[in-house]
FIGU-216557 format. One record per atom (N, C-alpha, C, O, CB): residue in one letter; x, y, z. Coordinates in pm, whole numbers, plus 50000, padded with zeros to 5 digits. Glycine has a CB too. Example, Ala and Ser with C-alpha at 12.3 -4.5 7.8 and 13.67 -1.06 7.14 Angstrom:
BEGIN
a513194943150780
a512304955050780
a513204967050780
a514244966850846
a511314955350905
s512854977550708
s513674989450714
s512905000350787
s513415011450804
s514084994050572
end
This chain:
BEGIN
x510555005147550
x510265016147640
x508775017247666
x508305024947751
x510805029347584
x508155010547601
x506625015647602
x506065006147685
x505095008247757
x505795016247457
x506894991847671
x506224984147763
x506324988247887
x505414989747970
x506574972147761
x507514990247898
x508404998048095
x507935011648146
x508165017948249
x510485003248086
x506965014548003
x506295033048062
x505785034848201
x506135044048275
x504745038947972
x504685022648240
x503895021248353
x504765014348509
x504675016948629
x502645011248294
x505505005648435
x506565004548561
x507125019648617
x506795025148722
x508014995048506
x508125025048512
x508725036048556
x507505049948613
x507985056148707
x509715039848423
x506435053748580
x505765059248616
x504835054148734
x504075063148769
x505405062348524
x504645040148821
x504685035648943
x505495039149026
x505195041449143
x504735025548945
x506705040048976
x508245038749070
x508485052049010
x509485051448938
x509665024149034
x507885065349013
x507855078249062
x506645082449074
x507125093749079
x508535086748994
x505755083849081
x504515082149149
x504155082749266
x503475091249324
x504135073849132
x504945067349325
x504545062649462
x505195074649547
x504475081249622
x505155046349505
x506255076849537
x506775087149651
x506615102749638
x506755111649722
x508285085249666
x506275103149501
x505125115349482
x504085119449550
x503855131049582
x504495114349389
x503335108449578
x501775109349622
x501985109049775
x501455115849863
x500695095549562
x503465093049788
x502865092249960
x503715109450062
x503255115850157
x503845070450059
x504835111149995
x505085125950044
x505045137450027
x505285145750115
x505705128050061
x504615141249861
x504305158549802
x502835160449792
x502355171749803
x504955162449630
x502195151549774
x500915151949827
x500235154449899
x499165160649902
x500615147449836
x501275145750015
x500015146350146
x500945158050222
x500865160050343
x499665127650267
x502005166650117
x502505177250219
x503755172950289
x504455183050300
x501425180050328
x504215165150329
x505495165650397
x506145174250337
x506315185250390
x506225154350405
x506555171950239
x507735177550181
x507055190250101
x505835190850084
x508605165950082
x507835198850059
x507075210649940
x507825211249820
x509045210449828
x507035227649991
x507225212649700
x507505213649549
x508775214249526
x509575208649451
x506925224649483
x508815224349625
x510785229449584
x511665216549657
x512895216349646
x511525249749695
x511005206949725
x512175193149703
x512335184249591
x513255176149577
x511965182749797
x511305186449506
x510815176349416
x512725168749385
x512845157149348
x509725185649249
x513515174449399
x514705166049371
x514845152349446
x515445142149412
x515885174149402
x514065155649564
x514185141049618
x514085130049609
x514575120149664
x513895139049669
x512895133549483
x512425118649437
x513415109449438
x513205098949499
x511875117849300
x514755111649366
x516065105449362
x515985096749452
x515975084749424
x517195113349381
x515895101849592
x516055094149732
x514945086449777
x514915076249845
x516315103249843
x513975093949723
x512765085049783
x511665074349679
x510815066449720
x511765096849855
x511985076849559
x512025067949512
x512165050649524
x511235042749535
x512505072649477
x513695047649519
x514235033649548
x513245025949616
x512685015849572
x515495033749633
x513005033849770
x512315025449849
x510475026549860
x509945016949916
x513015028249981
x509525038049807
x508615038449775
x508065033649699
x507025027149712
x508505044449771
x509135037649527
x508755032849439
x509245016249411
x508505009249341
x509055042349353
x510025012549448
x510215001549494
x509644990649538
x509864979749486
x510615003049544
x508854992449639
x507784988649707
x506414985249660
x505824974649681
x507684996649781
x506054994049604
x505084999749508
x504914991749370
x503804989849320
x505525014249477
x506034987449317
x506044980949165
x506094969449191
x505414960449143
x507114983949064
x507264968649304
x507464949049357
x506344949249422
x506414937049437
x508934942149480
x505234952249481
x504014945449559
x502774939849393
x502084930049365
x503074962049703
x503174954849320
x501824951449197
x502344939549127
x501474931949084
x501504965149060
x503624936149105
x504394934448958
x504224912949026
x504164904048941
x506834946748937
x504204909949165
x504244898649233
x502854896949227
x502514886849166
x504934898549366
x501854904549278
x499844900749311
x499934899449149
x499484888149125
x498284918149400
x500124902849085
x499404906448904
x500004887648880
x499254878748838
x500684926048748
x501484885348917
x502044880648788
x501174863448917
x501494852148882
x504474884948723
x500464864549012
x500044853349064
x498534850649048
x497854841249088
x500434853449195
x498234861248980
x496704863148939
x495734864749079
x494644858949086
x496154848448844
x496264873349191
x495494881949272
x495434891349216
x495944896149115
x495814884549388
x494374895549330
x494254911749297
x494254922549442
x495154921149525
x492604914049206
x493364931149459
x493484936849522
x493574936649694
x494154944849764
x492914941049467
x492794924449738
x492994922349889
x494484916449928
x495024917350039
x491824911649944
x495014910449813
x496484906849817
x497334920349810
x498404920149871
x496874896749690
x497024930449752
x497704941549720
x497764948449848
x498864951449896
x497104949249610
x496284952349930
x496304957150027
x497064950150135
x498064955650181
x495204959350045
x496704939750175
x498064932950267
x499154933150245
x499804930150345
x498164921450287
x499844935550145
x501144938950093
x502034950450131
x503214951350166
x500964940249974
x500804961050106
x501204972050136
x500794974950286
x501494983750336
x500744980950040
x499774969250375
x500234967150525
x501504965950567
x502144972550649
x499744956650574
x501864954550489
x503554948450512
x504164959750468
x504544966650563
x504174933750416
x504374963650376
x505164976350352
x505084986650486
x505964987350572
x504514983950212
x504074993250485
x503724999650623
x504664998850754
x505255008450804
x502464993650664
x504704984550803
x505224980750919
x506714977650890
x507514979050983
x504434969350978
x507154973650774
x508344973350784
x509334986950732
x510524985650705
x508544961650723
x508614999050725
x509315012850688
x508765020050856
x509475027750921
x508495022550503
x507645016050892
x507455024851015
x508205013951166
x508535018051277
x505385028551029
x508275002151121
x508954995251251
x510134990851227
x510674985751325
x508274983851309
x510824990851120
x512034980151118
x513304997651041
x514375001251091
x511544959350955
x512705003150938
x512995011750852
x513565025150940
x514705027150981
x511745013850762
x512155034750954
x512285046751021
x512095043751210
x512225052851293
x511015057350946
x511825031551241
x511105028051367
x510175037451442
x509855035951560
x512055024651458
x509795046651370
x508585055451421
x507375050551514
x506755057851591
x507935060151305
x507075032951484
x506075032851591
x507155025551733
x506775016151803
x504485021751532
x508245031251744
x509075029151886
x509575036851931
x510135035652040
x509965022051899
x509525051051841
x510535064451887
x510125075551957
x510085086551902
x511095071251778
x509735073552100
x509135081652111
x509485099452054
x508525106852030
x508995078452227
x510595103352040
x511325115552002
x511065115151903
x510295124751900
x512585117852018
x511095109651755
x510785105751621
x510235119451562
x509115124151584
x509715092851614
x511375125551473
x511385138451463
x510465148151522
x509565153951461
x511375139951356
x510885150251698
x510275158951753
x508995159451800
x508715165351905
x510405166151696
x507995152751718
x506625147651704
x506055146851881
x505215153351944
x506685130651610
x506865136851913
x506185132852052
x504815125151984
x503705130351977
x505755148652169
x505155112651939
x503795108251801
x503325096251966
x502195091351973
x504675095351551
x504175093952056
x503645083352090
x503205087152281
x503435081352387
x504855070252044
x502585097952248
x502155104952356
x500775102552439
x500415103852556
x502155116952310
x500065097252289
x499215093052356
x498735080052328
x499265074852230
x498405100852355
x498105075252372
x497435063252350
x498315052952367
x497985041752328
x496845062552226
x499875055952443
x500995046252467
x500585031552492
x499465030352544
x501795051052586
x501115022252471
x500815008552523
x502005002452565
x502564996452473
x500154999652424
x502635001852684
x503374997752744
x504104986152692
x505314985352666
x502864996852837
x503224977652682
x503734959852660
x503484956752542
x503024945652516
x502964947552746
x503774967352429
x503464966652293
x504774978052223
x505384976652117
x501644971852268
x504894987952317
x505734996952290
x505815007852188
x506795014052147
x506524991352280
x504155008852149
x503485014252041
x502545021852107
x502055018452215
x502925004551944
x502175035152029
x501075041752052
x499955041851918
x500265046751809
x501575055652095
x498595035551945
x497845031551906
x496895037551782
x496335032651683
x497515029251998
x497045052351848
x496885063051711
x497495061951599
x497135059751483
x497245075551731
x498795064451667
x500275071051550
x500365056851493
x501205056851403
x502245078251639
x499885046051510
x500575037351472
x499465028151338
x499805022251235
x501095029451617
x497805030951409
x496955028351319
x496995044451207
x497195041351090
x495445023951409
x496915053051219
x497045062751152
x498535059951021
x498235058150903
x497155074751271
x499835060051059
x500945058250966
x500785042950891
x501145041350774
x502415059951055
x500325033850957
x499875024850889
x498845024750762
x499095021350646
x499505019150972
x497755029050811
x496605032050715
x496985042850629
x496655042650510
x495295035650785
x497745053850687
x498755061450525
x499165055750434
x498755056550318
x500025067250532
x500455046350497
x501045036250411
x500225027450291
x500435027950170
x501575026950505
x499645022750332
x498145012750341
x497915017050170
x498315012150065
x496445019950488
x496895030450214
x496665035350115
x497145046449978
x496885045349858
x496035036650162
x498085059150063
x498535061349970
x499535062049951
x499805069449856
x498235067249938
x500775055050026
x501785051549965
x501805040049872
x502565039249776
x502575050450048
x500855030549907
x501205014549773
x499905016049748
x499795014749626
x501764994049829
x498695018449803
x497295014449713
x496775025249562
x496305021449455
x495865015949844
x497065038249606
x496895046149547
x497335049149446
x496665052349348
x496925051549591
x498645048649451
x499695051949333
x499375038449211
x499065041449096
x501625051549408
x499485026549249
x499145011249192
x497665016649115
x497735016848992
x498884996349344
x496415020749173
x495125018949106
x495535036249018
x494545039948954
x493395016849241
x496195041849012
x495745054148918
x496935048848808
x496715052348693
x495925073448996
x497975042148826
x499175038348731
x498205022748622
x498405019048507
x501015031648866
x497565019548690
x496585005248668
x495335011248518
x495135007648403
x495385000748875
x495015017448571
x493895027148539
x494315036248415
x493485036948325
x493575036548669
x495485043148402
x496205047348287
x496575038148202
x496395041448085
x497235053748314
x497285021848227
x497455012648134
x496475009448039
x496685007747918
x497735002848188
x495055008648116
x494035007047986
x494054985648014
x494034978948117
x495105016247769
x494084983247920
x494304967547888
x495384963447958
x495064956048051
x494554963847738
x496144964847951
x497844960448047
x497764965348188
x498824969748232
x499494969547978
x496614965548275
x496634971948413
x496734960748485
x497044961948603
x495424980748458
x496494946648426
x496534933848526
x497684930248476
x498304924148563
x495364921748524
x498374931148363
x499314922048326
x500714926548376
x500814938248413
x499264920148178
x501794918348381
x502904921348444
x503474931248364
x503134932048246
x503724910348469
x504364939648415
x504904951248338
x506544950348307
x507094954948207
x504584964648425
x507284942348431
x508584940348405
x508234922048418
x507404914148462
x509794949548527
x509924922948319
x510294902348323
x511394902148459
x511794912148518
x511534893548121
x511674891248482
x512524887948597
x513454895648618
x513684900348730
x513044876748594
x514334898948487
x515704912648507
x515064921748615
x515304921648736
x516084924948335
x514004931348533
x513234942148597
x513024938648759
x513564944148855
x511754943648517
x511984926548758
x511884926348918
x513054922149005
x512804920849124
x510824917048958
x514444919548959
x515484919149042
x516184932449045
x516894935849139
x516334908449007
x516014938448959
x516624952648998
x515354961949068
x515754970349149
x517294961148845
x514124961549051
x513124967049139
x513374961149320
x513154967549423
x511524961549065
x513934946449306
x513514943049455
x515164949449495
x515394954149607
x513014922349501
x516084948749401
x517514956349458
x517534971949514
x518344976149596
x518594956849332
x516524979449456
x516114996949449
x515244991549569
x515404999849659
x515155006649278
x514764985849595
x513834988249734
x514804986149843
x514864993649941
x512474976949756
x515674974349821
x516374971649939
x517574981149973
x517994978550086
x516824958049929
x518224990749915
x519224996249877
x518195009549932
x518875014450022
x519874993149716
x517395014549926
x516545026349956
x516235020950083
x515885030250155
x515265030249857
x516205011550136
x515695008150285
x516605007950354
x516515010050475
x515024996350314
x517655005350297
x519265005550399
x519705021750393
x520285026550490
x520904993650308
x519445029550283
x519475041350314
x518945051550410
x519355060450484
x519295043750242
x517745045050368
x516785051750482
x517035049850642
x516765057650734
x515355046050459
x517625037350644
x517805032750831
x518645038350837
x518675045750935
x518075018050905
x519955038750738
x521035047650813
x520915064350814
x521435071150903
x522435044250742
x520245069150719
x519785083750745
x519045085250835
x519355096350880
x519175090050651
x518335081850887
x517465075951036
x517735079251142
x517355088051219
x517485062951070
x518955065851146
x519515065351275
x520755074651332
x521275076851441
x519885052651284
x520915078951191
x522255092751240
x521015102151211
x521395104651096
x524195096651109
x520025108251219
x519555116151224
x519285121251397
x519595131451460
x518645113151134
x518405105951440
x517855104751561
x518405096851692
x518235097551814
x516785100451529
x519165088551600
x520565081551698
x519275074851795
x519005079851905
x522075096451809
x518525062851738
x517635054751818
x517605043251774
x517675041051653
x516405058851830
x517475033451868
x517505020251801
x516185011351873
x516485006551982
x519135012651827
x515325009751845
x514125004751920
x515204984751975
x516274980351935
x512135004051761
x514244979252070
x515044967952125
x514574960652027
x513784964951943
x514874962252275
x515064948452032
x515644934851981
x513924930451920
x513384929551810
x516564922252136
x513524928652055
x512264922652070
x511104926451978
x510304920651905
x511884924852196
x511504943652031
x509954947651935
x510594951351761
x509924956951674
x508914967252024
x511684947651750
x512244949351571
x511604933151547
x510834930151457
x514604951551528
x511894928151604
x511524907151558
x509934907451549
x509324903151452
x512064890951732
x509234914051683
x508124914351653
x507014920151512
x506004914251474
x508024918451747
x507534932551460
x507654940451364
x507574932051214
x506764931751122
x508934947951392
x509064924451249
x509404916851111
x508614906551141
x508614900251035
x510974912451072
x507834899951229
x507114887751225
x505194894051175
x504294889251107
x507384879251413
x505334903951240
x504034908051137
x504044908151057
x503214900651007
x503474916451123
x504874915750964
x505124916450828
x504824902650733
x504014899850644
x506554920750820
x505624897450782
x505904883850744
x504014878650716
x503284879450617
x506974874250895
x503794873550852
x502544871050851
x501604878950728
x501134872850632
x502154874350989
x501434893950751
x500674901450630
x501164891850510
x500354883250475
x501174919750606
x501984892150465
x502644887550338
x502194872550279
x501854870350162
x504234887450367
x502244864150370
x502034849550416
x500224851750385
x499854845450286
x502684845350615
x499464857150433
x498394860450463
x498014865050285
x497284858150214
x498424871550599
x498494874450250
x498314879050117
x498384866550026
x497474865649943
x499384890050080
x499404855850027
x499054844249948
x498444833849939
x498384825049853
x499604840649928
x497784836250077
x496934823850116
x495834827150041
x494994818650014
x496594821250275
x495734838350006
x493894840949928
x494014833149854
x495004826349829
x493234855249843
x492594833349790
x492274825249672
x492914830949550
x493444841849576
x490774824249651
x493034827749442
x493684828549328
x492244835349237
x491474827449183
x494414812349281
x492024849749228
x491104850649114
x491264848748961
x490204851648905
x490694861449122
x491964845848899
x492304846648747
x493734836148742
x494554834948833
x492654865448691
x493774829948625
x495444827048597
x496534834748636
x496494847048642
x495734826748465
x497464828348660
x498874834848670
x499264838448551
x499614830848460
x499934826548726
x499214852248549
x500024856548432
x501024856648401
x501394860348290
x500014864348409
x502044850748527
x503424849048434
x503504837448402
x504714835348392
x504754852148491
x502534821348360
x502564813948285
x502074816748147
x502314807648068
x502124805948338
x501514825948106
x501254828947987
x502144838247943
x502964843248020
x500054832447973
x502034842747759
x503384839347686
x503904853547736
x502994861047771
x503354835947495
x505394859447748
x505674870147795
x505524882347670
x505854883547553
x507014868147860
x504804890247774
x504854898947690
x503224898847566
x502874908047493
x506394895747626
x502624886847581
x501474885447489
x500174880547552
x499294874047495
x501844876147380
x500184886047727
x499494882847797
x498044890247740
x497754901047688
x500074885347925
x497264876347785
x495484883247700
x494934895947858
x495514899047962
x493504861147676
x493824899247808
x493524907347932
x492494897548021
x491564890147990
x492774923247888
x493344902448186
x493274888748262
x491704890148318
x491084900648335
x494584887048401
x491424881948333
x489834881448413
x489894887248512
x488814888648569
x489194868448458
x491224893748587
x490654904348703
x490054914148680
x489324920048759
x491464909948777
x490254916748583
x489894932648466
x488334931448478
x487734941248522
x490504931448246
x487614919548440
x486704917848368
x485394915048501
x484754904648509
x487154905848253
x485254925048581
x484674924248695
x483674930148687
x483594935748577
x485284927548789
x482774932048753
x481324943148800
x481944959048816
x482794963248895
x480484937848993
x481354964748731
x481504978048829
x480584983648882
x479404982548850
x481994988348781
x481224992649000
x479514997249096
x479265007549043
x479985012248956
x479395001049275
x478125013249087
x477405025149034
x478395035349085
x479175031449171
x475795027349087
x478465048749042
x479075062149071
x478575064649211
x479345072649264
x478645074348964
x477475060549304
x477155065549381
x477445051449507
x477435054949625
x475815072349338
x477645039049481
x478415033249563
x479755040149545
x480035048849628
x478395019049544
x480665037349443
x481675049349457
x482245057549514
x483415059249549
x481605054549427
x480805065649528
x481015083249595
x480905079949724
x481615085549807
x479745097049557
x479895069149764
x480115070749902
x480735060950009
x480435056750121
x479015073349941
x482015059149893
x482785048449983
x483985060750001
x484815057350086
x483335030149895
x484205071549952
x485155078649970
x485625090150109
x486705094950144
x484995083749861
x484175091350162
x484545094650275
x485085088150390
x485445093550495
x483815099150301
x485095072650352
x485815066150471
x487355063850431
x488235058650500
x485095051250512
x487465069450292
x488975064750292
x489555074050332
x490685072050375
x489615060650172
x488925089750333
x489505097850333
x489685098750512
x490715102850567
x488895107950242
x488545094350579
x488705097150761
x489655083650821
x490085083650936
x486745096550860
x489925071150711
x490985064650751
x492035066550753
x492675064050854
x491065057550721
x492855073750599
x494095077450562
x493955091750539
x494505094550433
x494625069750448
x493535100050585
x493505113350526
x494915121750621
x495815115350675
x491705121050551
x494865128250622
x496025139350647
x495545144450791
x494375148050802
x496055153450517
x496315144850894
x495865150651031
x496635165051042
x497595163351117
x496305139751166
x496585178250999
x497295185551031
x497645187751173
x496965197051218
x496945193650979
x498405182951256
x498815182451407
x499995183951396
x500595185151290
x498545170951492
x500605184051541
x501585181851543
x502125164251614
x503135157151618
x501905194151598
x500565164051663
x500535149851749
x499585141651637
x498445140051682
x499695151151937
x499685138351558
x498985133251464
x497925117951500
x498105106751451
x500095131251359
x496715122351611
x496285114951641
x494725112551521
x494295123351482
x496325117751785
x494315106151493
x493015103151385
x491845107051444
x490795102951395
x492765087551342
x491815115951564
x490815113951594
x490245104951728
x491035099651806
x490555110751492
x488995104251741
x488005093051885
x488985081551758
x489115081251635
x485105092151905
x489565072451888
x489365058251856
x489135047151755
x489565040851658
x488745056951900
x487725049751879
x486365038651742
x485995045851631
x485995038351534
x484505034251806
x485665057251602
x485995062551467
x486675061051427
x486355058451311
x486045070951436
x487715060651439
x489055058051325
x489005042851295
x488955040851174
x490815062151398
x488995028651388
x488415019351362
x487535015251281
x487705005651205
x488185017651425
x486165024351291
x485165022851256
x485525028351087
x484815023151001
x484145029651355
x486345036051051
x486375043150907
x487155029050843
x487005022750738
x487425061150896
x487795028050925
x489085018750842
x488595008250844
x489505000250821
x490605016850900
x487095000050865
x486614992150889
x485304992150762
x484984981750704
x486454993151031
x484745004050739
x483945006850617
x484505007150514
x484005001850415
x483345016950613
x486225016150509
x486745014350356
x487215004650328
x487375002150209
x487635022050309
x487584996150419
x488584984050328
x487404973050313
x487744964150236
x490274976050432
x486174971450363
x485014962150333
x484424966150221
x483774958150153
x483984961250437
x484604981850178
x483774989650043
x484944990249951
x484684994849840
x483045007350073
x486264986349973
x487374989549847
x487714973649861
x488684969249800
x488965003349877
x487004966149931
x487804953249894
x486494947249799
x486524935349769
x488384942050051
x485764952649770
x484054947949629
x484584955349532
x483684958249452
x481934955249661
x486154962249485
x485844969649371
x485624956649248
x485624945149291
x487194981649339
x485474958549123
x485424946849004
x486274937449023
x487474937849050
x485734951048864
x485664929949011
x486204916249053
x485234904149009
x484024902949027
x486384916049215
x486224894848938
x485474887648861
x484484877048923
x483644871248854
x486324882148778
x484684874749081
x483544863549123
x482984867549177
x483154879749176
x483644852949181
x482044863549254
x481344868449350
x481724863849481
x482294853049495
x480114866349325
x481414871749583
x482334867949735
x481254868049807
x480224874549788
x483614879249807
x481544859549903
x480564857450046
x480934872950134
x480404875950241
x481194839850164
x481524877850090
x481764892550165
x480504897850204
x479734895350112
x482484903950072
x480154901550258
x478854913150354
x479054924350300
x478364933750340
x478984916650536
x480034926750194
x480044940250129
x479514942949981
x479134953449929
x481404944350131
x479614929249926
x478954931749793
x478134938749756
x477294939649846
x478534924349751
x477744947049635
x476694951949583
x475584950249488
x475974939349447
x477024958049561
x474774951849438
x473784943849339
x474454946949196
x475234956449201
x472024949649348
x474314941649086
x474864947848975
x473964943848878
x473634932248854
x476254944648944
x473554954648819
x472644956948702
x472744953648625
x471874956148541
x472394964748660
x473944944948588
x474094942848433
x473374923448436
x473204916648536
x476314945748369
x473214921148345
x472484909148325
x473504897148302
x474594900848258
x471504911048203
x473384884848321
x474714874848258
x474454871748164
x473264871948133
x475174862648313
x475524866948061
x474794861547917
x474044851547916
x474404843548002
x475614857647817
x472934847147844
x471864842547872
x470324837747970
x469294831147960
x472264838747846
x471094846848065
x469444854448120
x468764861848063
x467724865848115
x469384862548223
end
């Protein structure tokens, strides 16, 4: 049980944060978790429990959970095709005809997803492990019943959905949807490999992996990478939930993921985002 603590507290977490958090829902549903679980938390454990056990880390994580994103907002709930999509009128503005998406609602629920449905929940569940935050948390059983609770919560969800709203976006833009995804995913493994694969080492007696063993930035790089996460994914109280001008919203989601993709990390990257780090190497 102690090993499975951090799994099971991922996979209620995630749908904690991405809906009682940011407010959808209020306290007095908390029963829902039941329901929303499967496919949040789901999502959420199978994206960490696959980057960890291949020895990525976090830019693999974040594309992951892109993919997550597009396939709960385009294939799942189809929110970036509905225009009616509980009442909202989400795709009112910024419509794009030959895309069939509105450009706000669609960078906005994305960059939610993004971050605090799979990024967020993953680095504070990571962060509580201590030593075991890189290492895999479930063996193969676990991740076949995690990838069964996601898929089983996603078929729930489409059919509560679609008898809710009785919409079916076309052929074209569902294929298109699932071919992004795909790509994100595809894209997530092409990175480089920072550390060993931890699921070749012994189960269960994994050392602590060199992703762990990275730079950290000062409190004040830190502090001031947080206002862009917050004007990328933050909460729009609307009813038309647009982010805002545009290129600001671009422009935010363009500073945080260049300032959250330098967190510790064991090499150094040709990134334009790196920071200096004070600490000395052994034998300098």
């Amino acid at each position: 049980m102690r090993r499975l603590l951090p799994a099971l507290a991922l996979f209620l977490l995630a749908p904690l944060v991405a809906e009682f958090l940011l407010g959808d829902f209020p306290i007095t549903y908390l029963a829902a978790l039941v329901l929303l679980a499967p496919m949040y938390g789901g999502g959420a454990l199978l994206i960490r429990e696959v980057v960890r056990r291949t020895g990525r880390g976090w830019p693999s994580i974040v594309l992951l959970a892109l993919a997550y994103g597009v396939v709960e907002e385009g294939l799942v709930t189809q929110s970036l095709f509905d225009p009616d999509y509980a009442g909202a009128h989400l795709l009112d503005r910024g419509f794009v005809p030959g895309l069939g998406i509105a450009l706000p609602w669609t960078l906005f629920v994305l960059g939610l997803h993004t971050v605090w449905s799979i990024s967020v929940p993953v680095a504070l569940v990571e962060e509580l492990a201590g030593e075991r935050r890189t290492q895999p948390w479930l063996r193969r059983t676990g991740l076949a019943v995690t990838a069964a609770l996601l898929v089983a919560g996603a078929a729930v969800t489409t059919l509560f959905t679609y008898a809710q709203y009785h919409y079916m976006a076309p052929a074209p833009r569902l294929a298109a949807a699932a071919a992004v995804a795909v790509a994100l995913a595809v894209l997530a493994f092409r990175l480089p490999v920072a550390g060993p694969p931890v699921a070749r080492l012994s189960a269960g007696r994994a050392p602590y992996s060199r992703l762990a063993a990275g730079r950290v930035p000062s409190a004040r790089v830190a502090a001031g990478r947080a206002p862009y996460s917050r004007l990328a994914a933050g909460r729009v109280p609307s009813a038309r939930p647009a982010p805002g001008p545009l290129p600001v919203f671009l422009a935010s989601l363009a500073a945080g993921a260049c300032s959250w993709s330098r967190w510790p990390h064991p090499r150094r990257s040709r990134s334009p985002c790196r920071w200096r780090s004070t600490r000395r190497r052994p034998g300098r």
